[in-house]
N, C-alpha and C positions, 0 to 999 in steps of 0.2 A: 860103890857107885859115886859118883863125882857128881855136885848139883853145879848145875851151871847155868846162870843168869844173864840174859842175854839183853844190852839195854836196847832199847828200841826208842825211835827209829832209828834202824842199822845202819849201819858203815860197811866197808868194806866192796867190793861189787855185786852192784845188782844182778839175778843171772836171767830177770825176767818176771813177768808179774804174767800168772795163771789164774785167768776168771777173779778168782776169791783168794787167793795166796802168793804173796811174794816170795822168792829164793835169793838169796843171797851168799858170798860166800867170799872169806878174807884170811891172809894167812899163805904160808907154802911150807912143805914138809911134815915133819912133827906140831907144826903148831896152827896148821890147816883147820878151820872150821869153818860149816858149811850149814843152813839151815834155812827154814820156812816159814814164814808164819802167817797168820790172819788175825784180824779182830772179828767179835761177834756181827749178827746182822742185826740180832736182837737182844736187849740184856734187860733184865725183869727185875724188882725188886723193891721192896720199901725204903728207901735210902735217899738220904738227902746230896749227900757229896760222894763219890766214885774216881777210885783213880784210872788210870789205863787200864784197860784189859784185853788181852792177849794171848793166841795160844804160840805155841813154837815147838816145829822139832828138830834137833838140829845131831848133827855129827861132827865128831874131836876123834878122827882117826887113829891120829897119835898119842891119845887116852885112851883108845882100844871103846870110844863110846858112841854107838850107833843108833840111832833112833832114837835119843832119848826126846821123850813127849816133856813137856813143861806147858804150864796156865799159870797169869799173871790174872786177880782178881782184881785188882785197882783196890783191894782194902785188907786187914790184915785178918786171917781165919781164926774163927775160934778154936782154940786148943785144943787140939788131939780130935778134932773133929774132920773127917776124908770129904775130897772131892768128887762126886758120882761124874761121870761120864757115859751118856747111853747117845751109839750109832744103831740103830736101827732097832735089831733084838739083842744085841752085845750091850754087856753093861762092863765097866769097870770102874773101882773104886783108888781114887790116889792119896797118897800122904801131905798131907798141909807141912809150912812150916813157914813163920809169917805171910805174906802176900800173896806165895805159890806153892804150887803143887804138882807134885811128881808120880808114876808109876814107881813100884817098889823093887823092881826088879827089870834086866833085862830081857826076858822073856813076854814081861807085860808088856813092857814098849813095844815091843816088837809085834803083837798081839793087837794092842792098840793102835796102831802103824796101820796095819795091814786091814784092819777097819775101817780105818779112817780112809784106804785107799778104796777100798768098795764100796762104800757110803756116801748119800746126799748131803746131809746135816747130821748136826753131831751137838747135844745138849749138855753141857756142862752147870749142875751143882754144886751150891757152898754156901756157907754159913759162914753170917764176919765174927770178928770178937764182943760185938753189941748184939747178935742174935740175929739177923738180918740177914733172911734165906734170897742168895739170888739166883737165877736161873737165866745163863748165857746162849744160846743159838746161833753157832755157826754155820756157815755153807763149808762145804766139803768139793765143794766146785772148783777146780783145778790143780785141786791135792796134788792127782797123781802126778798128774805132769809136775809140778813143783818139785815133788821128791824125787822123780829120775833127775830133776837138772841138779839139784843137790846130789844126789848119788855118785851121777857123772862130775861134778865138778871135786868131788872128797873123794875119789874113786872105790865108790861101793857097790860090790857087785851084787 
């Protein structure tokens, strides 16, 4: 699995902003990538200072990596401790590793994907490295259409 960090805010072209999710997408051939992302609408949590936070899914064609989901916490997780994500009655749990977190596999992305494309909102848990449980809430409102404009601009069928 490739982890890959996507800085925000993006470069490259915009392919359109969908309700609650921008698309963007930069690059040609092999080095094509293409991706979506939102901030929450609400983030919860006892904390004083928070960095960005962010979710994203993006595509690297030419690293054969499709959907891969990624969350940026704005702060750095405590060790070996997963991030929950529950869309509706789907739960999944992802791998920390400083600031962000990943599904573990491509199957879960994919999994995860296809949730998040049938879904209203979508709550993302985590815990920082001071103990400091947050709980993110984002809209899921205009996912889908985000990820066909990504699809189509990475050519994914």
């Amino acid at each position: 699995m490739v982890l890959a960090a996507l800085s925000l805010p993006a470069q490259g072209t915009e392919l359109g902003t969908f309700t609650d999710w921008i698309a963007h997408a930069e690059g040609s051939g092999k080095s094509r990538v293409c991706w979506t992302y939102s901030e929450p609408k609400k983030h919860e949590g006892k904390y004083t200072k928070r960095g960005r936070i962010h979710g994203v899914v993006s595509h690297r064609p030419g690293d054969k990596s499709i959907n891969q989901v990624m969350f940026t916490a704005g702060y750095v997780h405590k060790k070996d401790s997963p991030v929950r994500v529950v869309i509706g009655s789907k739960k999944f749990e992802l791998f920390t590793e400083k600031d962000a977190s990943w599904a573990s596999s491509r199957k879960d992305d994919d999994a995860l994907v296809a949730a998040m494309r049938a879904g209203k909102q979508m709550i993302v848990t985590g815990v920082s490295s001071r103990g400091t449980k947050t709980r993110d809430t984002y809209s899921l409102r205009g996912f889908s259409a985000a990820h066909r404009a990504i699809n189509r601009a990475c050519k994914i069928k």
